[in-house]
C-alpha positions as CSV (number, residue, x, y, z in Angstrom):
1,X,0.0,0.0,0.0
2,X,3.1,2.3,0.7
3,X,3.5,2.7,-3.6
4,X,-0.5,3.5,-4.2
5,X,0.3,6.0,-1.0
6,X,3.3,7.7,-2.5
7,X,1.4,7.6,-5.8
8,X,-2.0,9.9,-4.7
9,X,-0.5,12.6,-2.6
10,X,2.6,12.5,-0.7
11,X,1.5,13.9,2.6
12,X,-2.0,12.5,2.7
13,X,-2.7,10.6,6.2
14,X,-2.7,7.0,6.3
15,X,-6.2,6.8,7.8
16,X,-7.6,8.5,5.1
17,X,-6.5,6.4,2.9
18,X,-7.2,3.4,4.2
19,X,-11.0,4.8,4.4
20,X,-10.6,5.4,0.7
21,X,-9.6,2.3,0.4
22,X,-12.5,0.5,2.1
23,X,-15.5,3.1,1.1
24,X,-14.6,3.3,-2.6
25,X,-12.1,0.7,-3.9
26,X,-13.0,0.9,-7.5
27,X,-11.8,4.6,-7.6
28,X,-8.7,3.9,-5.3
29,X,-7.7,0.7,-6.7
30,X,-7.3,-1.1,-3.8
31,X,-8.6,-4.7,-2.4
32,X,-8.8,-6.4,1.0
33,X,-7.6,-10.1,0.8
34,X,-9.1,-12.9,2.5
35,X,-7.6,-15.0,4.6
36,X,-5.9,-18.3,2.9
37,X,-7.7,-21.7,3.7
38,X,-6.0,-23.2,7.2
39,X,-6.5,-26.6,5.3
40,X,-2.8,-27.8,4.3
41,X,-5.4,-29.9,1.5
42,X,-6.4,-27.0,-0.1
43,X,-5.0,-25.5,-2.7
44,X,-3.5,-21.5,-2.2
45,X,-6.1,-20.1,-4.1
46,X,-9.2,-21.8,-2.4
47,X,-11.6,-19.9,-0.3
48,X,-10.4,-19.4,3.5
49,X,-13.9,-20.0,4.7
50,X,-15.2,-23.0,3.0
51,X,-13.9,-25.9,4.5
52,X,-14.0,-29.8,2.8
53,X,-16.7,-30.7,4.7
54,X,-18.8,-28.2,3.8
55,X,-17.7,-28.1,-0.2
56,X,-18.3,-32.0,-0.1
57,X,-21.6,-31.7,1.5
58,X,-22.5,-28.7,-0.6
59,X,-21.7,-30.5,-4.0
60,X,-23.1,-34.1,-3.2
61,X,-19.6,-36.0,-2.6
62,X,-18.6,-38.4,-0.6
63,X,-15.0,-39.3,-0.3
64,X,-13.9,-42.9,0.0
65,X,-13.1,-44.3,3.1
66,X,-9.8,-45.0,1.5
67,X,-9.1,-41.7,-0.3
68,X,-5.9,-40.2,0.2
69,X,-3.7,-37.5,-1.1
70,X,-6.9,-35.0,-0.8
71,X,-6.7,-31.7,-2.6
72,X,-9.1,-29.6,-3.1
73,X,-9.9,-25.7,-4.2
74,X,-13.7,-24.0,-3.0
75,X,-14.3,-21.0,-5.4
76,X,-17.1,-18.5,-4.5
77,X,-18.0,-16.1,-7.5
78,X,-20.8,-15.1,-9.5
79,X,-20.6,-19.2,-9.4
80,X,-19.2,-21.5,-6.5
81,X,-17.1,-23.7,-8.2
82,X,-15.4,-26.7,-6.0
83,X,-12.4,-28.8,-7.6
84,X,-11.1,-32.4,-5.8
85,X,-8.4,-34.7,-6.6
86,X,-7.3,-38.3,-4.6
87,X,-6.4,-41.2,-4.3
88,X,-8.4,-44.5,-3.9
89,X,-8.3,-48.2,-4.3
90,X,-10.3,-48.8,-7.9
91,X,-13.0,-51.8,-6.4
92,X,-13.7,-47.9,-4.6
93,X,-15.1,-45.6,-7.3
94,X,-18.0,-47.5,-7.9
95,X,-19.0,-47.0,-4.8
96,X,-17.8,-43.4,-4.8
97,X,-19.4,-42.9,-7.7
98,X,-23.4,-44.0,-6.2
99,X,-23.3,-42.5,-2.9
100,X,-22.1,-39.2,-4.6
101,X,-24.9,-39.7,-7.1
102,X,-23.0,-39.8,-9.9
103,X,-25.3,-41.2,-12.9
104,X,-23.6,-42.8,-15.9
105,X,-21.1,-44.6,-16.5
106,X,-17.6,-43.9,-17.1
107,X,-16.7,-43.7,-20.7
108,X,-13.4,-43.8,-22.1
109,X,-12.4,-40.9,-24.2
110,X,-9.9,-39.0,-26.4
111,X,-11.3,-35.8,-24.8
112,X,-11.4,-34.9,-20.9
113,X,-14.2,-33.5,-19.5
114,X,-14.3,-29.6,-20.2
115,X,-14.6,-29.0,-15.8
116,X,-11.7,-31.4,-15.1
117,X,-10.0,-30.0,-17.8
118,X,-10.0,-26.4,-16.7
119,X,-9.7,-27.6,-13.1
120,X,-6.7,-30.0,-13.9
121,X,-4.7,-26.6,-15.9
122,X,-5.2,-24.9,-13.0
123,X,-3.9,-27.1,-10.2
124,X,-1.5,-29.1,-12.7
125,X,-3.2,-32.4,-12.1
126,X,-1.6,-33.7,-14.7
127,X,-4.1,-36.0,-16.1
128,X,-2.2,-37.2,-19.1
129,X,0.3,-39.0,-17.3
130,X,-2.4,-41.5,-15.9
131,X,-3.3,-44.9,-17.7
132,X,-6.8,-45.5,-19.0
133,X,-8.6,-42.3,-18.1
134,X,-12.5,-42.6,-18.0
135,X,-15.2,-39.7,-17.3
136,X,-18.7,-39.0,-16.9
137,X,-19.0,-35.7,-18.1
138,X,-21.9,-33.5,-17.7
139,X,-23.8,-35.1,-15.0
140,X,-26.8,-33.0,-13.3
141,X,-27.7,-33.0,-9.7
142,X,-30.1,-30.2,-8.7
143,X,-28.6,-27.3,-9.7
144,X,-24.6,-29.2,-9.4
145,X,-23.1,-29.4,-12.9
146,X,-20.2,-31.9,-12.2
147,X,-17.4,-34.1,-14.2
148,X,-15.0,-36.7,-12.9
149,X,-12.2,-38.7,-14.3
150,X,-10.9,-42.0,-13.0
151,X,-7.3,-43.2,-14.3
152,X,-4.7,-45.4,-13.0
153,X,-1.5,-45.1,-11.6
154,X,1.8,-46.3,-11.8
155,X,0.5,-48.3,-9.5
156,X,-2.8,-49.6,-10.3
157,X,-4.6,-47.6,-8.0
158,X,-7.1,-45.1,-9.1
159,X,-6.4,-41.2,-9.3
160,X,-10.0,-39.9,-8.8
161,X,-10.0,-36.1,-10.6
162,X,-13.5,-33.9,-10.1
163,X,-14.9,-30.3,-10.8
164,X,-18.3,-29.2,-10.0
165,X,-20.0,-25.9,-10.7
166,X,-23.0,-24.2,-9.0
């Protein structure tokens, strides 16, 4: 704030302009950041106030017993947009994918879904580097637009890779 300071007038009071700053931010260019999210699983960007519980519960999901290597990102917008990557054992996703209602099933193809895709650039999932990918892309609950992808690791586990937008 010292260079927007020195920028408007050099002996202007600092209380003043942090009232300018609050009252009328569009004219003084200035923005109040939130605080980050305390979860060491979110990603940087998420939302400080929306924690996994709540995003989960919000978008229909529920996480594996066996998930692990959570990440996830809350966005709150014009839209709330939540993004979620693990880790589970594969006999897991079906079940993953029923008690999140998920409909459909998951389709092989050359193209990712257009949420995971956006979410995966963003966060560097990675996708690509996974064997046999599979989505459902598109699938409607309530007002929850929401895609997943499902690919294998190294390993043989699954690498479980969702957006959802609200």
């Amino acid at each position: 704030m010292s260079h927007l300071r020195r920028a408007l007038l050099p002996g202007m009071n600092a209380g003043v302009l942090l009232v300018l700053c609050v009252v009328s931010p569009v004219l003084v260019g200035c923005s109040i950041q939130e605080d980050p999210n305390p979860d060491p699983r979110a990603y940087t960007d998420s939302a400080g106030y929306v924690t996994l519980d709540k995003a989960l519960k919000d978008n229909g999901i529920t996480l594996p017993e066996d998930a692990s290597e959570v990440r996830f990102g809350s966005y709150v917008g014009q839209d709330e947009s939540f993004d979620l990557t693990f880790g589970t054992g594969c006999g897991s996703v079906p079940r993953f994918l029923q008690e999140s209602s998920l409909k459909g099933e998951l389709e092989q193809s050359t193209l990712l879904p257009s949420l995971v895709e956006g979410a995966g650039s963003a966060h560097g999932w990675k996708i690509d580097s996974y064997r046999e990918p599979r989505g459902i892309e598109d699938d409607r609950w309530k007002s929850v637009l929401r895609s997943v992808v499902v690919a294998k690791d190294a390993e043989g586990a699954c690498k479980v890779f969702l957006s959802a937008l609200r």
